[in-house]
N, C-alpha and C positions, 0 to 999 in steps of 0.2 A: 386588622391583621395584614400584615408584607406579604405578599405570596411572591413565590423564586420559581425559574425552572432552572434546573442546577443539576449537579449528575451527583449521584450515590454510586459508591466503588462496590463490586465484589469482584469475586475471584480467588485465585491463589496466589501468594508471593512471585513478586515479577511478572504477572500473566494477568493483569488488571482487565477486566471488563467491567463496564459503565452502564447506570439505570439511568436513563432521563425522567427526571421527576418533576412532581410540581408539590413544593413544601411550604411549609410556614417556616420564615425566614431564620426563626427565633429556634427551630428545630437542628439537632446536631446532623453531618453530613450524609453517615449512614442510617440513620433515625426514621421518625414516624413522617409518610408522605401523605398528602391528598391522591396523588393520582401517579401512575405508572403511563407515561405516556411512549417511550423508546429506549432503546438500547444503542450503547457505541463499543463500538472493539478497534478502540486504535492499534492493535498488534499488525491488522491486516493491511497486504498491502494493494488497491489505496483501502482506507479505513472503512471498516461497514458502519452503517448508519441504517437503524430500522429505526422509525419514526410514524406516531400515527399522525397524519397531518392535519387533520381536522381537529379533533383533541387540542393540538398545538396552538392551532391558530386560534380558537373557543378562549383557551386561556390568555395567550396575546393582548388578543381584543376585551379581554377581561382587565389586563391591568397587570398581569404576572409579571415578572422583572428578570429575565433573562441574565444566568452570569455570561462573562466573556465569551467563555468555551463552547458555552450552550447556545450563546449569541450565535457564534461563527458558523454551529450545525444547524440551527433553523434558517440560518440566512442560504445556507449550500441546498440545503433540500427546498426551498424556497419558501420557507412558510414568513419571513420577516416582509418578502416583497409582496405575497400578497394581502398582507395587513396593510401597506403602502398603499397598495390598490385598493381595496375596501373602506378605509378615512378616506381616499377620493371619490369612492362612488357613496361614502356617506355623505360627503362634505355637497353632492354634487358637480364637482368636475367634471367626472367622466361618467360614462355609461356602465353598468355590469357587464355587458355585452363584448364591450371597448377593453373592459380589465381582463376579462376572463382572453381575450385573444392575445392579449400583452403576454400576459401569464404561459397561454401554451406554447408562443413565441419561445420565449425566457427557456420554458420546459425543455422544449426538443433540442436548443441552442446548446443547452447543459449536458444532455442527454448523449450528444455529438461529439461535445469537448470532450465526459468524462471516458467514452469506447473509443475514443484515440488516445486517449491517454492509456487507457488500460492496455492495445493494441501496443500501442510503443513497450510499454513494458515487456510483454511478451516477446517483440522481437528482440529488445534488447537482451532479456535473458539467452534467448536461444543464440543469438551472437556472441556473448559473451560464451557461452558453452563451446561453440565453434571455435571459437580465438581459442580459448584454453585444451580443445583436442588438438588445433595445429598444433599449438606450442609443448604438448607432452610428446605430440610426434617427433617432430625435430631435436627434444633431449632424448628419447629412445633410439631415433637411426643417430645423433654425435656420440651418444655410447656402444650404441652396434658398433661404430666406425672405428672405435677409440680400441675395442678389443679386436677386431679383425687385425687391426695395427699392429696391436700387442703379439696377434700369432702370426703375422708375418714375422716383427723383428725377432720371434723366437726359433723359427725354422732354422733361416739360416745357421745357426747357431748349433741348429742340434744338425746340419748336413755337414758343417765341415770337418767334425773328427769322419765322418764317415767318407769325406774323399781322401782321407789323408790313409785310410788303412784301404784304399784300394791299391795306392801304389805299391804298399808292402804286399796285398796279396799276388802282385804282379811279379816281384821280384822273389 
């Protein structure tokens, strides 16, 4: 029997959220799974990923066959590098000791990238919000400006019959 981890869709129209599974290959996409190992919601921004990782890595080292997509999420949360590290300390290369420190290297390395990446985005929004308050300001005072305009050129307009009939009340 093929075994896959592969993602089964639910959700509503347009609003996709994803099971990480682990199925028999010969099985249809939303169909019968062996195991429910995570969840993805690529809607959010950056994408959640719950993943059990040891589960993950169980079936890896089992032989499961990873699609693409599934590939790229076990490789982010790191469960594909420490299968790399485990054939080494199976193989004997390196020590468990040696992998497992690789590994939390790797961790907090990620861990750093992905709260600055989130941080940027943050700032970015709240700058972008900035930009677009200046910029409604400056079209609300060129339309202040635009009408003040309008009743100055109007005044004049309505004072000059009125100096013209002071002469008459003079004479």
């Amino acid at each position: 029997m093929a075994v896959k981890i592969r993602l089964a869709r639910r959700g509503r129209k347009k609003a996709p959220v994803y099971d990480i599974v682990v199925a028999d290959s010969r099985a249809p996409r939303d169909g019968k799974f062996i195991e429910k190992i995570g969840l993805y919601n690529p809607l959010t921004n950056p994408a959640t990923v719950e993943l059990n990782e040891a589960s993950a890595l169980k079936w890896v080292m089992e032989g499961a066959q990873p699609t693409d997509t599934t590939r790229t999420l076990l490789r982010d949360k790191g469960v594909m590098l420490r299968k790399h590290l485990q054939v080494g300390v199976n193989k004997g290369s390196i020590t468990q000791e040696t992998a497992d420190a690789k590994f939390s290297t790797w961790k907090n390395e990620r861990e750093n990238r992905l709260q600055s990446a989130i941080t940027g985005l943050v700032s970015k929004k709240a700058a972008d919000a900035k930009a677009r308050l200046a910029e409604e300001v400056k079209k609300k005072e060129a339309k202040a400006a635009a009408i003040a305009q309008k009743k100055v050129v109007a005044e004049p307009v309505a004072e000059a019959p009125a100096s013209e009939s002071e002469p008459e009340a003079e004479a």
